[in-house]
Backbone as a printed PyTorch tensor [residue, N CA C, xyz], in Angstrom:
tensor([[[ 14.8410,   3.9240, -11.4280],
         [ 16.0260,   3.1260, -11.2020],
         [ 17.2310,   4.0640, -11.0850]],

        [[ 17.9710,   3.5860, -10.1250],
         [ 19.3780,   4.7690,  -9.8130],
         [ 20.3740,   3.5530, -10.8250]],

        [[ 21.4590,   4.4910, -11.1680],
         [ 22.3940,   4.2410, -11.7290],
         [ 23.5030,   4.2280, -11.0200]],

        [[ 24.6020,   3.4990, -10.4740],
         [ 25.4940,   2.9420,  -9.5770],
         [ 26.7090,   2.5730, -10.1160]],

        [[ 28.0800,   3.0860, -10.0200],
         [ 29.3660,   2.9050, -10.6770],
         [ 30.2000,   2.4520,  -9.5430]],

        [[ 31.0470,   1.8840,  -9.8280],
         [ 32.3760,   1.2440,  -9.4980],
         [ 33.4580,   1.5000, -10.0890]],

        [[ 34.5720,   2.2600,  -9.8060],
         [ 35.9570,   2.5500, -10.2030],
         [ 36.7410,   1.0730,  -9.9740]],

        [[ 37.2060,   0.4910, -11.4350],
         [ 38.5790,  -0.8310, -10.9450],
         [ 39.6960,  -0.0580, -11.7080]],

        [[ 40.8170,  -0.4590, -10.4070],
         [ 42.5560,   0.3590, -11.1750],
         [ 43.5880,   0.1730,  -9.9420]],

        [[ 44.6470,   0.1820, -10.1880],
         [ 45.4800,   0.6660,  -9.4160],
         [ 45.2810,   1.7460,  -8.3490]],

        [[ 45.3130,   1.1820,  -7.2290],
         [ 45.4320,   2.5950,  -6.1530],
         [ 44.3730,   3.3770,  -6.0110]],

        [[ 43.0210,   2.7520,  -7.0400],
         [ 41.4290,   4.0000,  -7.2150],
         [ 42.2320,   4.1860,  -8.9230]],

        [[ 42.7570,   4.2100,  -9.4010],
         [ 42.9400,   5.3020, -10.5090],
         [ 41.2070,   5.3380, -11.4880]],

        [[ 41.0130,   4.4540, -11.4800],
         [ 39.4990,   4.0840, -12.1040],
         [ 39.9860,   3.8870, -13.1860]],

        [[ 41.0150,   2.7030, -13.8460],
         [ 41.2110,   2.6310, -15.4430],
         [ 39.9100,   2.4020, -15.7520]],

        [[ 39.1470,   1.3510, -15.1690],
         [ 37.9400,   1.3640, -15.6740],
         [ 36.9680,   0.7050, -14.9310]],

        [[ 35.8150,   1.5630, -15.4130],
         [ 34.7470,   2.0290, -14.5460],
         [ 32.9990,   1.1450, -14.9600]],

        [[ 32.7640,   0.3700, -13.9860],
         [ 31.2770,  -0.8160, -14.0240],
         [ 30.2410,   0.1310, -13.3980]],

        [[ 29.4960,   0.0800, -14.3890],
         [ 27.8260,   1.0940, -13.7940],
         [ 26.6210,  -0.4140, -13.9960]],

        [[ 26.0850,  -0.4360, -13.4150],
         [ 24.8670,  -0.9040, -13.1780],
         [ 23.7990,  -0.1240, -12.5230]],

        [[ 22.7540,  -0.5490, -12.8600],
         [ 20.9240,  -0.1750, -12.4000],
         [ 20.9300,  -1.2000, -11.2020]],

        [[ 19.9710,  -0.3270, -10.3920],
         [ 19.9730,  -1.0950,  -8.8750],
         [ 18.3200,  -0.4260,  -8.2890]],

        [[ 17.6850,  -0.5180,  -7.6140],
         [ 16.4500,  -0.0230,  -6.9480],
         [ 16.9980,   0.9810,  -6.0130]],

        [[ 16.3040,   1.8240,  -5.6350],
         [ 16.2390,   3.0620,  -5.0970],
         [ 16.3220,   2.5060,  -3.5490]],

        [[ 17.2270,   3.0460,  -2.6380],
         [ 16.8810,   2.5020,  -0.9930],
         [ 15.3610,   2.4930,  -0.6740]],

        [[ 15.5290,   1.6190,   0.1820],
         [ 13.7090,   1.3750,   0.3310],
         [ 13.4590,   2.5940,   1.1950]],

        [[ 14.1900,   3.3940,   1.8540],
         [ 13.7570,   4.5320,   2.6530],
         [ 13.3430,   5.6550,   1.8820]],

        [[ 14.0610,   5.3120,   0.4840],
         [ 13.5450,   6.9340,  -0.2270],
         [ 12.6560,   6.6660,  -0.7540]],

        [[ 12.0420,   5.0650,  -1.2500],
         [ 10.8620,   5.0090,  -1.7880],
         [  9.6660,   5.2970,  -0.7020]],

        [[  9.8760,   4.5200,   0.5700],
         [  8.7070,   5.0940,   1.7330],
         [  8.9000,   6.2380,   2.0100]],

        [[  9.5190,   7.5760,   1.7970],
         [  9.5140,   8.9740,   2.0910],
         [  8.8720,   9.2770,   0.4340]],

        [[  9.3240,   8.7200,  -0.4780],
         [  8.4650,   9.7710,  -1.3740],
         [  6.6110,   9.0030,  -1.4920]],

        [[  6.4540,   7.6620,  -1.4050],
         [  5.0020,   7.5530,  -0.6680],
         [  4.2560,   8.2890,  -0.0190]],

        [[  5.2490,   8.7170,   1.3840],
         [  4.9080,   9.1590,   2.5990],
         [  4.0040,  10.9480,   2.0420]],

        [[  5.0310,  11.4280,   0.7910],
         [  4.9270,  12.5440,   0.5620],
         [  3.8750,  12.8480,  -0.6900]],

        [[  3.2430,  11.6300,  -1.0240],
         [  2.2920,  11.3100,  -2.1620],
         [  1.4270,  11.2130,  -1.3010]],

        [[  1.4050,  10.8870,  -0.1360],
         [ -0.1400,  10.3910,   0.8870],
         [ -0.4760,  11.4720,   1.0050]],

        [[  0.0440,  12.1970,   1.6230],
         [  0.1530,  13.2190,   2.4610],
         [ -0.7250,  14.7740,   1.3330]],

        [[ -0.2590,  14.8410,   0.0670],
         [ -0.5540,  15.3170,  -0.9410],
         [ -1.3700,  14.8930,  -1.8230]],

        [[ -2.0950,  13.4650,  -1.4960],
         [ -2.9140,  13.0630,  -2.3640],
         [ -4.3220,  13.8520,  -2.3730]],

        [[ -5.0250,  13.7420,  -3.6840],
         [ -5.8200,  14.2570,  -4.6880],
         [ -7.2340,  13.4530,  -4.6410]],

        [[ -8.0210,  14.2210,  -3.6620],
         [ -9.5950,  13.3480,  -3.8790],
         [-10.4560,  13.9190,  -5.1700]],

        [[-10.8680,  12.8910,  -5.7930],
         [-11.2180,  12.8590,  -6.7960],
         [-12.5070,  12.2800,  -7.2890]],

        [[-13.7850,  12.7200,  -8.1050],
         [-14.5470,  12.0680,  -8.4510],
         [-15.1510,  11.6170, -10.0430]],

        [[-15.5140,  10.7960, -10.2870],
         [-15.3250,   9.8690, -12.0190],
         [-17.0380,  10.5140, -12.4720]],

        [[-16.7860,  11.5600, -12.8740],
         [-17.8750,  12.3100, -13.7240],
         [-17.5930,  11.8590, -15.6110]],

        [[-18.8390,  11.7320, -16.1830],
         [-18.5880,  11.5230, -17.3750],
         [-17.1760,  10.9710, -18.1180]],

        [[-16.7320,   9.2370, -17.7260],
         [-15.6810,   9.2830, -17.5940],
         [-14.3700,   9.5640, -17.8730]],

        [[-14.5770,  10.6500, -16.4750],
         [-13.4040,  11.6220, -16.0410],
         [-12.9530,  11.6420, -14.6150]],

        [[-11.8410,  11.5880, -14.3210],
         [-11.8450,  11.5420, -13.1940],
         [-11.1100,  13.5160, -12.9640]],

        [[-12.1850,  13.8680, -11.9910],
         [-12.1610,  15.3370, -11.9090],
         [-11.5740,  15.6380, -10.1620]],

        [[-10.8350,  16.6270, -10.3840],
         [-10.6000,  16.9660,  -8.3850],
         [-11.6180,  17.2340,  -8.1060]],

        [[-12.1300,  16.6770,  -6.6230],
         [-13.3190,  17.1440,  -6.1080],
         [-13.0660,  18.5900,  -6.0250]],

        [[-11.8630,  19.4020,  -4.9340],
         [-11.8050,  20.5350,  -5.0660],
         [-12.3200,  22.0800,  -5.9040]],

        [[-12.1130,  20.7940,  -7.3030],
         [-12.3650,  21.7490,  -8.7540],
         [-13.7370,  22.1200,  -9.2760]],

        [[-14.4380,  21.1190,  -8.2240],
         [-15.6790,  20.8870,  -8.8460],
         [-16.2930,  22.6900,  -8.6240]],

        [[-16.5860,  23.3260,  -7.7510],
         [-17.1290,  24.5270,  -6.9780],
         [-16.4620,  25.5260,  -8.2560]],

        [[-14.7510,  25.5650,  -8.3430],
         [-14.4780,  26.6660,  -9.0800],
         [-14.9070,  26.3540, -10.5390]],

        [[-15.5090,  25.0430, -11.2370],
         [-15.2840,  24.9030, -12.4970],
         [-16.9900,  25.5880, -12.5480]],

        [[-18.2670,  25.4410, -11.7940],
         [-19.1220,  25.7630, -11.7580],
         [-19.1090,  27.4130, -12.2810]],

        [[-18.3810,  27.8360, -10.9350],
         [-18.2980,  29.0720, -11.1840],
         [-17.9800,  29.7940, -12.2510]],

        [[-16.3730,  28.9580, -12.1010],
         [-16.1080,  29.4320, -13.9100],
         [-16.8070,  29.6050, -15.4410]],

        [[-17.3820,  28.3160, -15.6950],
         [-18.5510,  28.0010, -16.4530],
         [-19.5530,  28.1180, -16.5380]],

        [[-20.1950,  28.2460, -15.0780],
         [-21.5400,  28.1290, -15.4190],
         [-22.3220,  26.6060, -15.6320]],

        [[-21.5030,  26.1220, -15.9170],
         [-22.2160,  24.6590, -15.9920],
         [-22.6920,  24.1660, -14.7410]],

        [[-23.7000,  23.8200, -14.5350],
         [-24.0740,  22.8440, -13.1900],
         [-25.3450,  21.4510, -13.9470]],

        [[-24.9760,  20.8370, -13.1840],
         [-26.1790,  19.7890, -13.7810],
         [-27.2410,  19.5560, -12.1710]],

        [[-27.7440,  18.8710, -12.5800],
         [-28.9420,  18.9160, -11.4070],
         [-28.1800,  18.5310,  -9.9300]],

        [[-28.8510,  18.7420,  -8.9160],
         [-28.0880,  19.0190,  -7.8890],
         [-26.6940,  20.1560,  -7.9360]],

        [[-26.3050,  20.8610,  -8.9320],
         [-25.2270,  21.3360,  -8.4560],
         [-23.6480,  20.8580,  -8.8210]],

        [[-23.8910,  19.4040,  -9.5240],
         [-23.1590,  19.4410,  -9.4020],
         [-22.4570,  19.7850, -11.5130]],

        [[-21.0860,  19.3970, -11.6870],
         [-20.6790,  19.8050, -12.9900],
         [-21.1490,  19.1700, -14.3100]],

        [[-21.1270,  19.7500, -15.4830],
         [-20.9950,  18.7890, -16.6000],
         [-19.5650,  18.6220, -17.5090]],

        [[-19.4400,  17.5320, -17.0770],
         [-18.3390,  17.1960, -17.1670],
         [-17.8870,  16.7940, -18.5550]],

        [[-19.0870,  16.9050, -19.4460],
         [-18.8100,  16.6600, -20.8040],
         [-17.8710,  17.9360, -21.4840]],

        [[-17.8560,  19.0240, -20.9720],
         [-16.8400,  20.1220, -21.4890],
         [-15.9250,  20.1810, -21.0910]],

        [[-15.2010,  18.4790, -20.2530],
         [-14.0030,  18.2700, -19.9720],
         [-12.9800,  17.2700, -21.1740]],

        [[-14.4570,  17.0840, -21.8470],
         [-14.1930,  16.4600, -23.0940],
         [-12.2920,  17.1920, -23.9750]],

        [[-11.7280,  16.5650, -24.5210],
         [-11.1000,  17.3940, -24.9020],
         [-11.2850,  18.2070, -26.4870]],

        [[-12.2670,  17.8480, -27.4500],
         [-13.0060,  18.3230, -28.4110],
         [-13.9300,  19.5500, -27.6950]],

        [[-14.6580,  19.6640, -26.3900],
         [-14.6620,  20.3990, -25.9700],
         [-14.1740,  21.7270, -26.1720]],

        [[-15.2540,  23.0740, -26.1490],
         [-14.1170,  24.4330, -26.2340],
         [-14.1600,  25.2780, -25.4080]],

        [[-15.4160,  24.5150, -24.0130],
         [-16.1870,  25.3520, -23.5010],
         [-14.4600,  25.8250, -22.4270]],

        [[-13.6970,  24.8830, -22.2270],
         [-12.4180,  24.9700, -21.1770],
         [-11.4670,  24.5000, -21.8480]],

        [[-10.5370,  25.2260, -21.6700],
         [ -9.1400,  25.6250, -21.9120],
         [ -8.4400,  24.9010, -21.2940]],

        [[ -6.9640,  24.3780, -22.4740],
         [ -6.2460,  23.5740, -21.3510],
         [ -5.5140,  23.6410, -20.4490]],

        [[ -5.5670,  25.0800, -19.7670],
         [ -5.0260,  25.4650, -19.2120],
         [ -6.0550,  25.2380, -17.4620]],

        [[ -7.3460,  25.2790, -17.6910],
         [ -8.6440,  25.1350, -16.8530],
         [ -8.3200,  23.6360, -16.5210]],

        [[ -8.4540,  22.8090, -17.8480],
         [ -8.4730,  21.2840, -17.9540],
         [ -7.1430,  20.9250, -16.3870]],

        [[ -5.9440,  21.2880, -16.8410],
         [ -4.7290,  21.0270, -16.0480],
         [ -4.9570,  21.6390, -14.6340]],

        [[ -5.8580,  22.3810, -14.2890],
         [ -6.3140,  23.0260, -12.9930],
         [ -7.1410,  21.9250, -12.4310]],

        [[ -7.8780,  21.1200, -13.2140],
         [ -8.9340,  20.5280, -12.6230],
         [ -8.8200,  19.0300, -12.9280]],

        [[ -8.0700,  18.7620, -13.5530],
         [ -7.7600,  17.0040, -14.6800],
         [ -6.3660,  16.3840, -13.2360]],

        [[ -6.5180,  15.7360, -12.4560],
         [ -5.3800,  15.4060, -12.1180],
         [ -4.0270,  14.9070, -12.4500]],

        [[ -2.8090,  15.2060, -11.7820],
         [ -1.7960,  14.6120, -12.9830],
         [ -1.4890,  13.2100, -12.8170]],

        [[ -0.6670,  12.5220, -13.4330],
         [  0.1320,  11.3690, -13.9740],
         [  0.2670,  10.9840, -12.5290]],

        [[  0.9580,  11.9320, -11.6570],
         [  2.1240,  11.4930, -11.1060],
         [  1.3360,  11.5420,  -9.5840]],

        [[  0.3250,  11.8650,  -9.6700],
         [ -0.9070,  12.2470,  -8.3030],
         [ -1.2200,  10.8940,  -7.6410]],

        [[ -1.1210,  10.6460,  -5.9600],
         [ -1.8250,   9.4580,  -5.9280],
         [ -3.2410,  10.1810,  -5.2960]],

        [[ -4.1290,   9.5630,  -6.1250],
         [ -5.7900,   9.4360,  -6.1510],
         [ -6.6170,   8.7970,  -5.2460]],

        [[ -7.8050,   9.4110,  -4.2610],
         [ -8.4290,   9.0070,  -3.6360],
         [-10.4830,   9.4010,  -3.9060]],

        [[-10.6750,   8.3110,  -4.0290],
         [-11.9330,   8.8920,  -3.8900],
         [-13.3010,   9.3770,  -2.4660]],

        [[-13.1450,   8.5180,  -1.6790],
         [-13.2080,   8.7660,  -0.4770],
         [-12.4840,   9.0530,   0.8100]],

        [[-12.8680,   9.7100,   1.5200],
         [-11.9240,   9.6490,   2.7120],
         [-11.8150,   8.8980,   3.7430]],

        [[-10.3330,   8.5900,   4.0680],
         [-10.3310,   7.4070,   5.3560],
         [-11.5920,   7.4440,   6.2870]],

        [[-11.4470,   6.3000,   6.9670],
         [-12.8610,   6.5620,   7.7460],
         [-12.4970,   7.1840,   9.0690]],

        [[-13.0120,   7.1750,  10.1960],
         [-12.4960,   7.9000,  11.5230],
         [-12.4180,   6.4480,  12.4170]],

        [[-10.6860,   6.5690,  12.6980],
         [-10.8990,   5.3190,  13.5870],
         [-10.4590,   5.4630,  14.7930]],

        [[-11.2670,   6.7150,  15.2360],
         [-11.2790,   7.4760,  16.2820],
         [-12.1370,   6.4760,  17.5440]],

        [[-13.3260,   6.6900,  16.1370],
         [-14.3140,   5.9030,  16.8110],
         [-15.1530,   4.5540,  16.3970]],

        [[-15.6810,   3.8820,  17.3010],
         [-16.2250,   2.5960,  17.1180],
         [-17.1430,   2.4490,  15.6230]],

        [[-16.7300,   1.5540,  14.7760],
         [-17.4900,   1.7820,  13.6150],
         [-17.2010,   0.2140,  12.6170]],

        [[-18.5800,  -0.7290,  13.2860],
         [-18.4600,  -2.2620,  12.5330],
         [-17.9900,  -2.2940,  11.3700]],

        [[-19.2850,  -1.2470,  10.7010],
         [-18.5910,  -1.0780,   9.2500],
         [-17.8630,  -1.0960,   8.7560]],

        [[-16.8540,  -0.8860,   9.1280],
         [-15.3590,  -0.3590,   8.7210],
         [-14.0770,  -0.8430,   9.5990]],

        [[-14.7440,  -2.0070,  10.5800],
         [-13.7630,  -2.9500,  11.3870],
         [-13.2040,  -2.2260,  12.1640]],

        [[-13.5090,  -0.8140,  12.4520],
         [-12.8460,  -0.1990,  13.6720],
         [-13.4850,  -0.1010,  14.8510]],

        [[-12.6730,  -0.4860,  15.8670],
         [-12.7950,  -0.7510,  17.5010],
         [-13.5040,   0.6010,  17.9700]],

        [[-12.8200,   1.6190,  17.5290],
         [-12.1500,   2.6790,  17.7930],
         [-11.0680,   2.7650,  19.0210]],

        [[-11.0320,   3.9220,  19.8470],
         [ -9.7960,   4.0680,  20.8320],
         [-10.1400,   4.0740,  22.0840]],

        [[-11.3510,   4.0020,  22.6220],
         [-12.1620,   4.2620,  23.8800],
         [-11.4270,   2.8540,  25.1300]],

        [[-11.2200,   2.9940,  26.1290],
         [-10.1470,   2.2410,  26.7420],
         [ -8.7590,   2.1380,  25.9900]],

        [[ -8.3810,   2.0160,  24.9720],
         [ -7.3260,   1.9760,  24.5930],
         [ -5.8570,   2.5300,  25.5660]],

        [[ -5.1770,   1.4130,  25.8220],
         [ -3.4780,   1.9590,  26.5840],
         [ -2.8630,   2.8490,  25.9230]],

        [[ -2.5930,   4.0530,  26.7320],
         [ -1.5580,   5.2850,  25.6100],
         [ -0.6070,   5.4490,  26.5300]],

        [[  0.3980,   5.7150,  26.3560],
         [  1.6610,   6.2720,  26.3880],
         [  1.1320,   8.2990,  27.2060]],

        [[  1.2690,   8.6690,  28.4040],
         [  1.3420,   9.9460,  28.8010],
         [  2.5470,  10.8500,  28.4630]],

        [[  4.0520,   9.8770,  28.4030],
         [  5.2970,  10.1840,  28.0780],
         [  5.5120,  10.4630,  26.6970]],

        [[  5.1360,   9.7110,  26.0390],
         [  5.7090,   9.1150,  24.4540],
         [  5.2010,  10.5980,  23.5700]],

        [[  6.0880,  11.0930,  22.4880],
         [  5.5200,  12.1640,  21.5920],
         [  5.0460,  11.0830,  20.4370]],

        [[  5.0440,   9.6980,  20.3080],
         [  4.6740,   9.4520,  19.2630],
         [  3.2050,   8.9680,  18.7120]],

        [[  3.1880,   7.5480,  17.7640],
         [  1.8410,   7.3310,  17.3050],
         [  1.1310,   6.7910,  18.9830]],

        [[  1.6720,   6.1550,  20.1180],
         [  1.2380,   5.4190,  21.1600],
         [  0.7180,   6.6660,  22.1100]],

        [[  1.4110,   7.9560,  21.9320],
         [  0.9170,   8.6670,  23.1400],
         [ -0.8910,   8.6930,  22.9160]],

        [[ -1.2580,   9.5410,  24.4000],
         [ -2.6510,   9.7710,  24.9680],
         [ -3.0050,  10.6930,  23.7200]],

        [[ -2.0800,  11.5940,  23.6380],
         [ -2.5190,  13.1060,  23.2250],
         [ -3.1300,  12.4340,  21.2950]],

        [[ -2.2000,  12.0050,  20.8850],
         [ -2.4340,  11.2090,  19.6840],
         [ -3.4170,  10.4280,  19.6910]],

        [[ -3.5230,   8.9310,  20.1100],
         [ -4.0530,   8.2010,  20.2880],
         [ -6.0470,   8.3940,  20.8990]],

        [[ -5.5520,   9.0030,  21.6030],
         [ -7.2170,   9.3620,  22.2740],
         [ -7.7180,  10.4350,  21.2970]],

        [[ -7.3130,  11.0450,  20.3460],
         [ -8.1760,  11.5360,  19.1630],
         [ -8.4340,  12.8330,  20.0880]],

        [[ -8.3630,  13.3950,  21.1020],
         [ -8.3790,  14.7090,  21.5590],
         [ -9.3160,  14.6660,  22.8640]],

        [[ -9.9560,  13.5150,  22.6470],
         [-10.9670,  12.7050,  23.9600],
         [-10.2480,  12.9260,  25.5760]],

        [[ -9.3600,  12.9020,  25.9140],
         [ -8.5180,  12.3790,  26.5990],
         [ -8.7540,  11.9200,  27.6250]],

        [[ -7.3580,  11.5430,  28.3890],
         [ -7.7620,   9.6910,  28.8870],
         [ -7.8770,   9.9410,  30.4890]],

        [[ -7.6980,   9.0550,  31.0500],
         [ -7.5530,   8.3700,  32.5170],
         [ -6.4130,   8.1240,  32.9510]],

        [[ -5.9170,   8.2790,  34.2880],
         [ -4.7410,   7.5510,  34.9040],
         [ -5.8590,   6.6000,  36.3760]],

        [[ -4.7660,   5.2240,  36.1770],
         [ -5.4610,   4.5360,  37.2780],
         [ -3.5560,   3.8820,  37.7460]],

        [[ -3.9940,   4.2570,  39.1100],
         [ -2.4930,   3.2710,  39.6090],
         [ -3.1620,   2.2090,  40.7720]],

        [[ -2.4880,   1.0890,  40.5540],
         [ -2.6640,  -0.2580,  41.1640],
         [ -1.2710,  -0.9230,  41.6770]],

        [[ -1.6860,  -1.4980,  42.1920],
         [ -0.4780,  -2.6040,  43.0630],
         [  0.3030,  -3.3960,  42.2100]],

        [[  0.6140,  -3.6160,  41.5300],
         [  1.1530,  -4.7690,  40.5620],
         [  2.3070,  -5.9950,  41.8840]],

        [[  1.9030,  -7.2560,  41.8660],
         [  2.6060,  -8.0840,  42.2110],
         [  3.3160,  -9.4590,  40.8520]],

        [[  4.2470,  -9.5570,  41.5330],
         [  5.3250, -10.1950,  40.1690],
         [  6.4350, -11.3550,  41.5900]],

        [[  6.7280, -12.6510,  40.8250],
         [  7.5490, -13.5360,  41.1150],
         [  8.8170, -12.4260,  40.8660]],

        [[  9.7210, -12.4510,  42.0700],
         [ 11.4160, -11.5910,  41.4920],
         [ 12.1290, -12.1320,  42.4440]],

        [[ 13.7170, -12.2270,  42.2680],
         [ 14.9710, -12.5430,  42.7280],
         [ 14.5840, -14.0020,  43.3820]],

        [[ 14.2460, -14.9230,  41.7870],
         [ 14.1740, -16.5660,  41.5600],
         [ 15.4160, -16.9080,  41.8510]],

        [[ 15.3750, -18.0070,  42.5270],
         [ 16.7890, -18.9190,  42.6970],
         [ 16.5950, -20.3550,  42.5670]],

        [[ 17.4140, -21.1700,  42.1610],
         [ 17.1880, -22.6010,  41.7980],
         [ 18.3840, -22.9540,  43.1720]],

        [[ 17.5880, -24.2240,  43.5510],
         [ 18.0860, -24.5790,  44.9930],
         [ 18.6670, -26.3330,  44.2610]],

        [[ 19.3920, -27.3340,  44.9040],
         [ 19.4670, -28.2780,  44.3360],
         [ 18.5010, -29.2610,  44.0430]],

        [[ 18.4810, -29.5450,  42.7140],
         [ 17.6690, -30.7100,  42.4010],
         [ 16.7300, -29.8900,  41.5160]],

        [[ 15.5590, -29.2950,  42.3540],
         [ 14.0750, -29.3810,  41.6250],
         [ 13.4980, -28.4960,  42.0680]],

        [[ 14.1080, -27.4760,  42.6480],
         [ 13.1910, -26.4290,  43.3540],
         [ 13.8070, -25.0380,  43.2800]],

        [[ 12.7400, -23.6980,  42.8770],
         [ 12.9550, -22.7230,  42.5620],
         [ 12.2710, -21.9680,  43.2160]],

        [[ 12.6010, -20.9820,  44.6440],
         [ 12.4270, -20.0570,  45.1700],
         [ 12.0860, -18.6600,  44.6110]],

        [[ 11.4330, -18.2490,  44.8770],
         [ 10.8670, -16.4020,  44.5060],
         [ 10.4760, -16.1980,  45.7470]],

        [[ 10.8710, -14.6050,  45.9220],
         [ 10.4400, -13.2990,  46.4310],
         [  9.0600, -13.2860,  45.5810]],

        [[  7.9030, -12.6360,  46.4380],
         [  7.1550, -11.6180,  45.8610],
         [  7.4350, -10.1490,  45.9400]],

        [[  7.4970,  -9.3740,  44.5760],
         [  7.6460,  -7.9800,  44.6240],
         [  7.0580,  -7.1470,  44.2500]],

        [[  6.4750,  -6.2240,  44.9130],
         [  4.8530,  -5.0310,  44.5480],
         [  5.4300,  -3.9680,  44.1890]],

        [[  4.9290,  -3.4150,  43.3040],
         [  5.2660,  -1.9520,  42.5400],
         [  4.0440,  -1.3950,  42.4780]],

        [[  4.2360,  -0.1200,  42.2810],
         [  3.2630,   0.5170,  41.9140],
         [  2.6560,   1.1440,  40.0840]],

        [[  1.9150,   0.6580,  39.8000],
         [  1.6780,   1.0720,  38.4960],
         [  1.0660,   2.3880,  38.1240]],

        [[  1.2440,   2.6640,  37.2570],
         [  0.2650,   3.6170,  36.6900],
         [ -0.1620,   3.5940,  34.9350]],

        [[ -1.0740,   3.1300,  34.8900],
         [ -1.7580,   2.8940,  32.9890],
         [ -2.6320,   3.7950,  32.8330]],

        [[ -2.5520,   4.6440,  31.9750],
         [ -3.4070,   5.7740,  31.2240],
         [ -4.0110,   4.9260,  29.9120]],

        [[ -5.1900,   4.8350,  30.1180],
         [ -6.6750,   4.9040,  29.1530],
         [ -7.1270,   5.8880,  28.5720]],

        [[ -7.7810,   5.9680,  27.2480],
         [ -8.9570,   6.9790,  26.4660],
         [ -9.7570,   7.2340,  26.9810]],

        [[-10.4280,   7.9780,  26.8910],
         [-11.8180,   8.3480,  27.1280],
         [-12.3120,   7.9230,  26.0340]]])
């Protein structure tokens, strides 16, 4: 919560001064999200613990511990534990303030029921645009098609008296870029 003041007085003098609590602009809360996504922490719930996947390889090493397959024992994450230090623990224990993932997004690159994605294959992109709509983005690195066609359209309508509305037909030329 931000803290927010108001000066009342003569002229500004601020004889005296109203603070209230207010919410944070919603832009700085979606930029520090943006910057929690972006930095988030995949993680897996060993002996329950939730451990960085990352950590898993160096804690092996470190320790020596592996359990079948390879992977850790996570009971010397215990904190009665002496086998690791809390200094190891804080290397490998995620923090407070971490947002946590256990799997990774799926690819919605491509076609996949499972997971309700279309994917991008025909998909309309943008050749111009630097943003989320362009080809270069959008087509996942696949890249796309240009097709140009005739486009015809009703133009320069006029209403005549009573009940009747005249159009021109007018042809342009298009051009729509597709995925591969």
């Amino acid at each position: 919560m931000d803290v927010q003041c108001k000066c009342h007085g003569v002229s500004g003098s601020c004889e005296m001064r109203t603070c209230w609590r207010s919410l944070p602009r919603f832009r700085d809360v979606g930029t520090h999200l943006q910057e929690l996504f972006h930095s988030a922490v995949q993680v897996e719930y060993i002996n329950k613990h939730l451990v960085r996947k990352s950590a898993l390889a160096q804690f092996t090493e470190l320790t020596g511990e592996a359990g079948a397959g390879g992977e850790m024992n996570a009971d010397a994450l215990d904190p009665g534990a002496a086998v690791i230090s809390k200094n190891m623990a804080a290397r490998f224990l995620p923090n407070e303030n971490d947002l946590l993932y256990f799997s990774p997004s799926p690819n919605f690159c491509h076609h996949n029921p499972n997971h309700g994605s279309l994917g991008t294959y025909g998909r309309q992109c943008s050749e111009t645009s630097h943003g989320m709509d362009s080809c270069e983005y959008l087509c996942c690195g696949r890249g796309h098609r240009r097709q140009t066609f005739m486009h015809e359209e009703k133009c320069e309508c006029k209403f005549y008296w009573c009940c009747e509305v005249r159009c021109e037909t007018c042809r342009s030329t298009k051009v729509v870029s597709t995925c591969n």
